[in-house]
mmCIF file of the N, C-alpha and C atoms, coordinates in Angstrom:
data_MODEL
# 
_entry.id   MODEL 
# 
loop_
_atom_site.group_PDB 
_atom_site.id 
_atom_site.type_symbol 
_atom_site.label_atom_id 
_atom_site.label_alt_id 
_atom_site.label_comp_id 
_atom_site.label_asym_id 
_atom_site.label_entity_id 
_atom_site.label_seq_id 
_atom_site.pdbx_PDB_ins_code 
_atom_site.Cartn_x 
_atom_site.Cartn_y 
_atom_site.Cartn_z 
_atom_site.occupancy 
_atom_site.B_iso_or_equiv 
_atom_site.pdbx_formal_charge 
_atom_site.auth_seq_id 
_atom_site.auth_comp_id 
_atom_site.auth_asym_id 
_atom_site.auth_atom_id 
_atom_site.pdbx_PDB_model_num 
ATOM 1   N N  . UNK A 1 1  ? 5.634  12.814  3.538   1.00 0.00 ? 1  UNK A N  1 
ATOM 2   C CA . UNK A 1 1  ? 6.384  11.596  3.788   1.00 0.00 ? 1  UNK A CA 1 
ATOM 3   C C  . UNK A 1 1  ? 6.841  11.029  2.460   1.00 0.00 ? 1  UNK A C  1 
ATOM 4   N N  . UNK A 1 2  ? 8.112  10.821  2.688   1.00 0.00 ? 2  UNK A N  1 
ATOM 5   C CA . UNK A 1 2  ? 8.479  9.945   1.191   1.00 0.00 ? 2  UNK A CA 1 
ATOM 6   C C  . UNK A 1 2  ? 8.176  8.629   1.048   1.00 0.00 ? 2  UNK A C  1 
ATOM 7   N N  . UNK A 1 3  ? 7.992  8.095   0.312   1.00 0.00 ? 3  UNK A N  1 
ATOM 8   C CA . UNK A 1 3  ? 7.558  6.827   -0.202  1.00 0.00 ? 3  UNK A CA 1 
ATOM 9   C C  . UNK A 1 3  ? 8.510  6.252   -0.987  1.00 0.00 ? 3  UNK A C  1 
ATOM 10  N N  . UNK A 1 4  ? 8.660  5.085   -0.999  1.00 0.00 ? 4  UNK A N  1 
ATOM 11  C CA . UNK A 1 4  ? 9.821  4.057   -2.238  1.00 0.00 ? 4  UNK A CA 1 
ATOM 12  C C  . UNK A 1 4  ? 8.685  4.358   -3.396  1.00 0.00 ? 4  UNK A C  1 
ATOM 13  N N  . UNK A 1 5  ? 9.477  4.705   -4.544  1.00 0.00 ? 5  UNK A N  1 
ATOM 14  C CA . UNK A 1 5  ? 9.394  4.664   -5.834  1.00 0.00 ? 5  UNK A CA 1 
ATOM 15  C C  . UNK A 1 5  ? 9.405  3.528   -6.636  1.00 0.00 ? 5  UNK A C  1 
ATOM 16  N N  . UNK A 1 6  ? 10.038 3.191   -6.330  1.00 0.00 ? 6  UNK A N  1 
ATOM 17  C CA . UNK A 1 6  ? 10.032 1.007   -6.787  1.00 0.00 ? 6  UNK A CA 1 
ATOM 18  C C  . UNK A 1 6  ? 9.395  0.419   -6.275  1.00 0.00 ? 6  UNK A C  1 
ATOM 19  N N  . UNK A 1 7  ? 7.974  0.174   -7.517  1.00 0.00 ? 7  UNK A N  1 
ATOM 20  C CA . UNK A 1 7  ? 7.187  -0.545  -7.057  1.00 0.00 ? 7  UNK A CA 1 
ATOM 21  C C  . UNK A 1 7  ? 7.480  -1.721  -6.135  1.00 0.00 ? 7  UNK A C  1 
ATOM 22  N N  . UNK A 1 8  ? 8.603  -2.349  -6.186  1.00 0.00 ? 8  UNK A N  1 
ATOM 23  C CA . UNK A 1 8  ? 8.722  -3.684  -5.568  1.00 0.00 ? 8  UNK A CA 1 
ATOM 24  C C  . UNK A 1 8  ? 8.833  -3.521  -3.956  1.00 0.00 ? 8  UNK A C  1 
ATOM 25  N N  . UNK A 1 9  ? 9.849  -2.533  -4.014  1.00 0.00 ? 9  UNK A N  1 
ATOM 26  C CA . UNK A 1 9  ? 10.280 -1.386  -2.672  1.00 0.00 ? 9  UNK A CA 1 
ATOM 27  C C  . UNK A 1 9  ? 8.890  -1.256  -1.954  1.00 0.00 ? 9  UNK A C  1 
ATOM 28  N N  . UNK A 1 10 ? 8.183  -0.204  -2.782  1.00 0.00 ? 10 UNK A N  1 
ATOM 29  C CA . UNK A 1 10 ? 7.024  0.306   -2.293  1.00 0.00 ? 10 UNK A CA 1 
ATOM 30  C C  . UNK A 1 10 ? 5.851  -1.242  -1.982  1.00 0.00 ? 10 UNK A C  1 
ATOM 31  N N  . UNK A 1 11 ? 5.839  -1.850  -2.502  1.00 0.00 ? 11 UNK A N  1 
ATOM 32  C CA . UNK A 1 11 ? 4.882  -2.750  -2.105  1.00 0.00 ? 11 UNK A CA 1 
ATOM 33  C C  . UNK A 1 11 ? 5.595  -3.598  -0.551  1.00 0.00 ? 11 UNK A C  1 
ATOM 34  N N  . UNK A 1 12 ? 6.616  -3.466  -0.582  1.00 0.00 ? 12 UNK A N  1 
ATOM 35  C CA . UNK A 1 12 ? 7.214  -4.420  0.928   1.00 0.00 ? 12 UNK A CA 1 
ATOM 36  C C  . UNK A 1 12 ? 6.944  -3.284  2.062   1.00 0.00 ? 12 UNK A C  1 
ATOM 37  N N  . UNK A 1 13 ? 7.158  -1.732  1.882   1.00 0.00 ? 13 UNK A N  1 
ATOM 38  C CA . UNK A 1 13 ? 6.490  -0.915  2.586   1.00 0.00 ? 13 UNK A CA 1 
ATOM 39  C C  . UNK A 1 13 ? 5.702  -0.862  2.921   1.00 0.00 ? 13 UNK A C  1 
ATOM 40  N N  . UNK A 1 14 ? 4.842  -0.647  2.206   1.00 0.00 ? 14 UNK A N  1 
ATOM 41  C CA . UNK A 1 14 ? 3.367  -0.854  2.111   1.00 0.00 ? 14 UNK A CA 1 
ATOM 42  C C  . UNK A 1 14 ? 2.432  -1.967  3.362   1.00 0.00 ? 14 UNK A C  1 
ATOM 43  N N  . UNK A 1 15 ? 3.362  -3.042  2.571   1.00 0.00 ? 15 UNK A N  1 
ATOM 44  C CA . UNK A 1 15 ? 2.859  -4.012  3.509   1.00 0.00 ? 15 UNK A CA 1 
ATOM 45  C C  . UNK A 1 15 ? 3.253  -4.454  5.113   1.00 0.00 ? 15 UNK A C  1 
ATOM 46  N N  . UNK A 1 16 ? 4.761  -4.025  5.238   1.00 0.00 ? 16 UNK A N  1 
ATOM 47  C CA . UNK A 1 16 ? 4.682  -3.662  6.316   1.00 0.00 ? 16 UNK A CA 1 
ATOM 48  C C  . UNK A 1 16 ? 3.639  -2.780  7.389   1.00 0.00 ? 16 UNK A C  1 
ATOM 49  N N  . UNK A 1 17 ? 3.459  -1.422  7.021   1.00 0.00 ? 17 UNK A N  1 
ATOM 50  C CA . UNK A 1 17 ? 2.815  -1.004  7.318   1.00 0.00 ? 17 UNK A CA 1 
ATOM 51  C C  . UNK A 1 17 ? 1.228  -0.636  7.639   1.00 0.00 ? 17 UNK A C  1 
ATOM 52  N N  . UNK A 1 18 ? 0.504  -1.699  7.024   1.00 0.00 ? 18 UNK A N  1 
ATOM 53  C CA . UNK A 1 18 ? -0.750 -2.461  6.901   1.00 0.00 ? 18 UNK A CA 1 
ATOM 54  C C  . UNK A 1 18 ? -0.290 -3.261  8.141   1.00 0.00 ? 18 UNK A C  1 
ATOM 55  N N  . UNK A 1 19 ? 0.306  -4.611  7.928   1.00 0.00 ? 19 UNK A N  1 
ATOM 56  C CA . UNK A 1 19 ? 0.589  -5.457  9.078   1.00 0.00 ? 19 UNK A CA 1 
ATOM 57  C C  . UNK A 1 19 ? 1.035  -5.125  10.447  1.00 0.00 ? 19 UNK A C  1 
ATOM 58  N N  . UNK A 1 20 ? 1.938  -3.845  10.436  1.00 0.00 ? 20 UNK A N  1 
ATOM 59  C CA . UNK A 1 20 ? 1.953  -3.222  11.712  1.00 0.00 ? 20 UNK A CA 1 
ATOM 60  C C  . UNK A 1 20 ? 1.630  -2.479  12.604  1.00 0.00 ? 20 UNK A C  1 
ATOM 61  N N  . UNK A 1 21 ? 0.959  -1.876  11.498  1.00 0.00 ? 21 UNK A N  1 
ATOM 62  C CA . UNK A 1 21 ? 0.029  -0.601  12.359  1.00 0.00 ? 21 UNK A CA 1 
ATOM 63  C C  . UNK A 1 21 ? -1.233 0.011   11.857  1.00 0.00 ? 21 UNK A C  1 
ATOM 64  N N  . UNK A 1 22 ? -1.807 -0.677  10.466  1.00 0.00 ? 22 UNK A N  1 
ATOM 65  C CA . UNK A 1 22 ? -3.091 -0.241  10.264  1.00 0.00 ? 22 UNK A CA 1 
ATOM 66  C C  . UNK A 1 22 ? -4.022 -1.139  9.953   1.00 0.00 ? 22 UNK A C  1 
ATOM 67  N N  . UNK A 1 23 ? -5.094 -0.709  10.285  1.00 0.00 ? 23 UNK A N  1 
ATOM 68  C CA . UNK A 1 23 ? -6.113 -2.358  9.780   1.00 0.00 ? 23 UNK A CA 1 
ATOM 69  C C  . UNK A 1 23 ? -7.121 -2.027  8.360   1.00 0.00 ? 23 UNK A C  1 
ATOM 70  N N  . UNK A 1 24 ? -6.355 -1.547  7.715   1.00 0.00 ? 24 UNK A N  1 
ATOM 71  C CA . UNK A 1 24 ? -6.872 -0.829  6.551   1.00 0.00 ? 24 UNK A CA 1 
ATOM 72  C C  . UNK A 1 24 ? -6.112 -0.249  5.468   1.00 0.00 ? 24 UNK A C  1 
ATOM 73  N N  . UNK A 1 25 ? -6.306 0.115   4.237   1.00 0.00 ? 25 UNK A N  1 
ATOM 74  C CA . UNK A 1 25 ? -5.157 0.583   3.492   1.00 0.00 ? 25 UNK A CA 1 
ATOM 75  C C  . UNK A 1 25 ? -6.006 1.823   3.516   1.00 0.00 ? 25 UNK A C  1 
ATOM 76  N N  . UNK A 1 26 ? -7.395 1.901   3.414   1.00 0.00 ? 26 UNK A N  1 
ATOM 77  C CA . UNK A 1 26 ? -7.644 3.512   3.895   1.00 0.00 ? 26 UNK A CA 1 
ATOM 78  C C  . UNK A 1 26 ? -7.226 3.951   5.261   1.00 0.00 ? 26 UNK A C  1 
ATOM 79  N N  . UNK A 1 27 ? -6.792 3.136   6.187   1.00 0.00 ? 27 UNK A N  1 
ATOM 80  C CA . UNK A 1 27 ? -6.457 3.694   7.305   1.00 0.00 ? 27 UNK A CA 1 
ATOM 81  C C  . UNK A 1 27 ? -5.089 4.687   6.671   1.00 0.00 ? 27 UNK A C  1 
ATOM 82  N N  . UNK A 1 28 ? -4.235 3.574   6.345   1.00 0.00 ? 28 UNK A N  1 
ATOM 83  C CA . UNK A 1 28 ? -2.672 3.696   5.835   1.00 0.00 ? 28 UNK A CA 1 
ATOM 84  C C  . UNK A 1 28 ? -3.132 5.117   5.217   1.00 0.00 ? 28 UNK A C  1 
ATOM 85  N N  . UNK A 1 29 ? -4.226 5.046   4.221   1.00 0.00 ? 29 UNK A N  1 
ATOM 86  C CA . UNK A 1 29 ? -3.399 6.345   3.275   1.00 0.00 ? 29 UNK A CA 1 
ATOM 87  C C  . UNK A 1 29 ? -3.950 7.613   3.535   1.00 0.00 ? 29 UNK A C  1 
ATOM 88  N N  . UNK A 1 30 ? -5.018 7.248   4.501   1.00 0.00 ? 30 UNK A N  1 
ATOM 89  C CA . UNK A 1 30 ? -5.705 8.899   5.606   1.00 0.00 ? 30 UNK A CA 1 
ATOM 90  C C  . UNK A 1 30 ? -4.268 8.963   6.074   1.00 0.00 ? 30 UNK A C  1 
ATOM 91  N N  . UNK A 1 31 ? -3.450 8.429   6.680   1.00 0.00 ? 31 UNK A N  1 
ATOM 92  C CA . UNK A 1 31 ? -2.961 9.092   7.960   1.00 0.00 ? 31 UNK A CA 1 
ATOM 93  C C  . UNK A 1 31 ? -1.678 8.950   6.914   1.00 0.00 ? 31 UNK A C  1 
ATOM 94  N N  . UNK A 1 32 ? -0.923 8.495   6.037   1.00 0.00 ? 32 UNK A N  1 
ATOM 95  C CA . UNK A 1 32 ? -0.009 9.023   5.319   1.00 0.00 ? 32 UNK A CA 1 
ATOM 96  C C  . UNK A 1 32 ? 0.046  9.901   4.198   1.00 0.00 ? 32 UNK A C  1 
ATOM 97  N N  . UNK A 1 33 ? -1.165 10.440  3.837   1.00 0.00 ? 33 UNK A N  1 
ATOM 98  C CA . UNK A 1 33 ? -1.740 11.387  3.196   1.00 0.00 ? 33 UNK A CA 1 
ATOM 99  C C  . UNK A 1 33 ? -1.454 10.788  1.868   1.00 0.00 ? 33 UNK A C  1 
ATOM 100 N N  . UNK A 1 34 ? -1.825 9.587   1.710   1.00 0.00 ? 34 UNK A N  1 
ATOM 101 C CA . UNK A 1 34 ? -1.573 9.462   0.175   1.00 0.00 ? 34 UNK A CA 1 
ATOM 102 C C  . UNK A 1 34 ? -2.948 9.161   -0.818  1.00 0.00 ? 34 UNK A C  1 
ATOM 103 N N  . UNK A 1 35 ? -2.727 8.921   -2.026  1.00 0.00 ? 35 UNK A N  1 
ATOM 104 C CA . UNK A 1 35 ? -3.789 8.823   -2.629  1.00 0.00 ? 35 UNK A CA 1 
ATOM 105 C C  . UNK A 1 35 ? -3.979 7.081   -3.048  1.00 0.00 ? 35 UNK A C  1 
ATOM 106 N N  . UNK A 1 36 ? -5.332 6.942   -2.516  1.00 0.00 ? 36 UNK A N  1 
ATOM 107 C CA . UNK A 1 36 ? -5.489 5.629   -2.641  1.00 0.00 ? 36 UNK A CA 1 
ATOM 108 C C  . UNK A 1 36 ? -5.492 4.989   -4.012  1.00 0.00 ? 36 UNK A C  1 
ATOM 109 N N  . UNK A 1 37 ? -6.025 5.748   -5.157  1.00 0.00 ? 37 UNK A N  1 
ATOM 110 C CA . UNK A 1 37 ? -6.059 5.238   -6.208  1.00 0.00 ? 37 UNK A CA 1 
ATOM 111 C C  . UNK A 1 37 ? -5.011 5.430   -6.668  1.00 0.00 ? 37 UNK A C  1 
ATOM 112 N N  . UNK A 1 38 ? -4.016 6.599   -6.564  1.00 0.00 ? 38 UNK A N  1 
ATOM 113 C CA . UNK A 1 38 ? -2.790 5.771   -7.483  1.00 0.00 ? 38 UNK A CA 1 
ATOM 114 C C  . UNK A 1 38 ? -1.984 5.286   -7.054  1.00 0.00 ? 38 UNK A C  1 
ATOM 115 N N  . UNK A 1 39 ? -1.968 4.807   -5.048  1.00 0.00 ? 39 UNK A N  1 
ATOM 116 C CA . UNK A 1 39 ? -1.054 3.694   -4.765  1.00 0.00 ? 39 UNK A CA 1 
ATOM 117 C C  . UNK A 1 39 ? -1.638 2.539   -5.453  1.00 0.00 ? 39 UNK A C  1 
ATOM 118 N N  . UNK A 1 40 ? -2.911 2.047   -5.504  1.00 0.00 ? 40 UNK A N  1 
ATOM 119 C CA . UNK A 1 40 ? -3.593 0.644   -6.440  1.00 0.00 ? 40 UNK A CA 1 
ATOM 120 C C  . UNK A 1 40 ? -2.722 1.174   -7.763  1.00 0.00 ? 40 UNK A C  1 
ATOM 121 N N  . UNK A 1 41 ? -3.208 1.713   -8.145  1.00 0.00 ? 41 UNK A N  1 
ATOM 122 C CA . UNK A 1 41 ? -2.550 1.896   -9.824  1.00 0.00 ? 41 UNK A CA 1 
ATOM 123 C C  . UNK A 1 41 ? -1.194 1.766   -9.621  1.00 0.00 ? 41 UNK A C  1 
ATOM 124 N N  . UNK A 1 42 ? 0.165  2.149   -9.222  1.00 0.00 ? 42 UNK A N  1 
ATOM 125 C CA . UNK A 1 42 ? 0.999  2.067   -9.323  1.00 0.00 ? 42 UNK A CA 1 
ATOM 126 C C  . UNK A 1 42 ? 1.294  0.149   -8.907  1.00 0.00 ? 42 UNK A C  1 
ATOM 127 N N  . UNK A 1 43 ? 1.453  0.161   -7.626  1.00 0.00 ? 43 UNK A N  1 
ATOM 128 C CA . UNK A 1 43 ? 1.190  -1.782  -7.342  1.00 0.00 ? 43 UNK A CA 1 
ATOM 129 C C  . UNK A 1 43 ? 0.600  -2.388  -8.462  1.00 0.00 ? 43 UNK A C  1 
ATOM 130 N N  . UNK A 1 44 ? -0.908 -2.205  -9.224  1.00 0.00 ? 44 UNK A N  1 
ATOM 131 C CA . UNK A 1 44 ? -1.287 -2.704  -10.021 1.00 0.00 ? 44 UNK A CA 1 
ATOM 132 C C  . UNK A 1 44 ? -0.443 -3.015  -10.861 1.00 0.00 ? 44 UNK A C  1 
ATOM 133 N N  . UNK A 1 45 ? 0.575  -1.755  -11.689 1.00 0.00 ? 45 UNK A N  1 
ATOM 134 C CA . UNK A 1 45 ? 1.367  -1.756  -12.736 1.00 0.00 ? 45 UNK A CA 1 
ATOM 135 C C  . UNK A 1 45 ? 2.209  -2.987  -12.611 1.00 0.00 ? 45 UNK A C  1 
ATOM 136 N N  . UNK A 1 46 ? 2.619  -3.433  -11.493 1.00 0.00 ? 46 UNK A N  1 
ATOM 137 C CA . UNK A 1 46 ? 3.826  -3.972  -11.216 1.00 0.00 ? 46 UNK A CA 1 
ATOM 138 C C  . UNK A 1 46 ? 2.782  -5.624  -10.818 1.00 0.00 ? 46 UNK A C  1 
ATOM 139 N N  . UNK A 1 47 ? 1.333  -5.744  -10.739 1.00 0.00 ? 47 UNK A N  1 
ATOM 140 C CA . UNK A 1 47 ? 0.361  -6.968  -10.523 1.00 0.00 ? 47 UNK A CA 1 
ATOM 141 C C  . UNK A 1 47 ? 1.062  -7.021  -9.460  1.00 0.00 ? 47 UNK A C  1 
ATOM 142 N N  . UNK A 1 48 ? 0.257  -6.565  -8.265  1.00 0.00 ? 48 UNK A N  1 
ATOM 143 C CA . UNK A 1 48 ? 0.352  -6.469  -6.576  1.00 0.00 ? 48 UNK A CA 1 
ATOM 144 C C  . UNK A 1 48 ? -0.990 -6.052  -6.951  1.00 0.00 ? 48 UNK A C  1 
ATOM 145 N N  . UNK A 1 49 ? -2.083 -6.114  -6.258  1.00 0.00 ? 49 UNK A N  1 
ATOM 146 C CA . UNK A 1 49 ? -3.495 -5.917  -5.987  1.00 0.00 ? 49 UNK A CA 1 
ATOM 147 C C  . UNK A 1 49 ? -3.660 -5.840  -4.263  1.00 0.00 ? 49 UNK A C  1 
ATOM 148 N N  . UNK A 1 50 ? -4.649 -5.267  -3.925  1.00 0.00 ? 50 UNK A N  1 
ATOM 149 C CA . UNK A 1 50 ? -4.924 -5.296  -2.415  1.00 0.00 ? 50 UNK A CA 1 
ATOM 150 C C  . UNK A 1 50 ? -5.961 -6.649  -2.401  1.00 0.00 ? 50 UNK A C  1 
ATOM 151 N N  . UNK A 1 51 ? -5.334 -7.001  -1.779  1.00 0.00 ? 51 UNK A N  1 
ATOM 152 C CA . UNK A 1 51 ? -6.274 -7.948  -0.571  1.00 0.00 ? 51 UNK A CA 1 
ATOM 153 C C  . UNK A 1 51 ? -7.215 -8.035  0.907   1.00 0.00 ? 51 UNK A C  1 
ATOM 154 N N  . UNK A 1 52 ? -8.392 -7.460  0.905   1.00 0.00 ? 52 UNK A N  1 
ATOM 155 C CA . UNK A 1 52 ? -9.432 -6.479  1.966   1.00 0.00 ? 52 UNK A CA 1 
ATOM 156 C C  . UNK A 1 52 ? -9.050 -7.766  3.147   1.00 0.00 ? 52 UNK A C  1 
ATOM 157 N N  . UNK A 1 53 ? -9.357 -9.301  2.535   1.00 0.00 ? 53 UNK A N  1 
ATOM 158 C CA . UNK A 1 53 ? -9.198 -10.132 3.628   1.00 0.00 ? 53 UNK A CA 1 
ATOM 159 C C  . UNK A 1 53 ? -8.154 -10.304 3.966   1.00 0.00 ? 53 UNK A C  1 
ATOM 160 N N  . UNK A 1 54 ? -6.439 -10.138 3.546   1.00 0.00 ? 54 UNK A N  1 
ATOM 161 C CA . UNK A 1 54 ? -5.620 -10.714 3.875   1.00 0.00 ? 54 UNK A CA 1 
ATOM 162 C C  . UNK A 1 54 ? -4.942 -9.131  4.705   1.00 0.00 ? 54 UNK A C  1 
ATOM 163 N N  . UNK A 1 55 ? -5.205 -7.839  3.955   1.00 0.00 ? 55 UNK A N  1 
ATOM 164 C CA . UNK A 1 55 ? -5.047 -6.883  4.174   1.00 0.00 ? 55 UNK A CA 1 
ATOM 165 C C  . UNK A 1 55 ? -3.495 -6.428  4.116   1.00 0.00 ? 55 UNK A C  1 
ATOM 166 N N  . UNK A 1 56 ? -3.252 -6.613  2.560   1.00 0.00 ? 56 UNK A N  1 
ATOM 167 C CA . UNK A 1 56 ? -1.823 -6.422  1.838   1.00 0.00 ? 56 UNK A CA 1 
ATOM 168 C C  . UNK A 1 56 ? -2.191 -7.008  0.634   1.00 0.00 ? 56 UNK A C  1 
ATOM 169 N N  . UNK A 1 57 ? -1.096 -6.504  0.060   1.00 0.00 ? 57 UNK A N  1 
ATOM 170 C CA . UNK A 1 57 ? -0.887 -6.179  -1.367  1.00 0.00 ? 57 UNK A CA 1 
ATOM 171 C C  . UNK A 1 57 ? -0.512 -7.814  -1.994  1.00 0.00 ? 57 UNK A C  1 
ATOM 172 N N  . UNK A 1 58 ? -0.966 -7.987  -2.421  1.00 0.00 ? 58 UNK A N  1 
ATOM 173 C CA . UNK A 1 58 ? -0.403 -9.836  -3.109  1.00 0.00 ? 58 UNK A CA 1 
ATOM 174 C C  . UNK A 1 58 ? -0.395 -9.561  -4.699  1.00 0.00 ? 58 UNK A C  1 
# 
């Protein structure tokens, strides 16, 4: 699956997809096969952090 490359891009993705259909960002990145630590690292770069309680990227 492709992913937005821009962090800014990628973080509104992201969060969509948390809010619509997963209750987890390990849910999100089991089932989109991605790697959890360097979606944090990449968001990080750009200061987006996950939020466990709000469950998205702020």
């Amino acid at each position: 699956m492709a992913i937005p490359k821009d962090p800014y891009m990628l973080v509104s993705y992201v969060n969509t997809q948390l809010r619509d259909f997963y209750s987890s960002l390990d849910d999100l990145c089991k089932d989109l096969e991605l790697e959890k630590k360097e979606l944090e690292e990449k968001l990080g770069a750009a200061d987006f952090h996950y939020s466990l309680e709000k469950n998205q990227f702020i």
